[in-house]
Each structure stands twice: as structure tokens, then as C-alpha cells.
Steps between C-alpha positions, in 0.01 A plus 500: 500500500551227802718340274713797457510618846596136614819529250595822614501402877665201422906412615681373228865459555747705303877450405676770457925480329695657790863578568685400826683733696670272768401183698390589805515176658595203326395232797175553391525641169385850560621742214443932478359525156420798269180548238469825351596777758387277789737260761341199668598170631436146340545182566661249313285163393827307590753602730765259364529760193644818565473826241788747433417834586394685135290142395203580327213231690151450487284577819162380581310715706200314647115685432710759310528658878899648524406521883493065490807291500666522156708151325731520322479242205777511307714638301405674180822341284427152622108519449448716167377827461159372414463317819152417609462374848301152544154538602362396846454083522729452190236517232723691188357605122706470162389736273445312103305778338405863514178428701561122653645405846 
């Protein structure tokens, strides 16, 4: 039961595919973005890239919390559609087996 409780209140951060609507402000890489029905603003992870308006981008939002400051990652095209963000302090899994990391 602590265990459980202790996962539940836990942040984990969450990407989410969005679209972009329109660069807000491309000195500092600020984009309007859309997921689902809702429109929020991201940042992108490196300002020297720029996104057309329609791109389809991944979007970290920190804790899972849509009120934090959301980053944009990347695009979906040039990352995969099975992208899987790195862990925190670079430590990454390969799957070899149904039930082995």
C-alpha cells in the first residue's frame, strides 16, 4: 500500500505527439502547439531548428503538469514514431527478450 501510494503521487514526465500551429517567437524558439482539442505553447530544445507550421513534434511536459514549461523535442518524422525519450542521467535499456532489460 505505501508502495502504491508513493507511485501514484509520483511525477513522471510524459511526451505527448503534437501539431504546431505557428511559431510564436523564433528568437527563442517559442512555438503555439495543439494536442487533442487543447492549444499551448512549447519550447523548442534547439532554437537553431525551426518547425513548419502542420509538423507533427514530440513535447515533453515536465511531472506530467501541462501548467509547467513544455519542450519541444523533435520532430516525429526525424525521430520515429516509436520514440522513447532518454531517461534522466543517460542510463538507457535494450530490450533482448520478452522479460529481459
Amino acid at each position: 500500500m505505501i508502495a502504491e501510494k508513493a507511485i501514484l503521487n509520483a511525477g513522471f514526465d510524459k511526451t505527448v505527439q503534437a501539431t504546431i500551429i505557428s511559431c510564436v517567437d523564433p528568437s527563442i524558439g517559442k512555438y503555439k502547439v495543439r494536442y487533442q482539442d487543447g492549444y499551448w505553447y512549447a519550447f523548442s530544445n534547439n532554437i537553431d531548428l525551426t518547425y513548419s507550421n502542420g509538423s507533427n513534434v514530440y513535447v515533453l511536459i515536465p511531472n506530467g503538469n501541462m501548467s509547467n514549461i513544455k519542450t519541444i523535442i523533435g520532430a516525429v518524422n526525424q525521430l520515429g514514431i516509436n520514440y522513447v525519450s532518454i531517461t534522466e542521467g543517460g542510463f538507457e535499456y535494450a530490450t533482448i527478450g520478452n522479460d529481459v532489460l
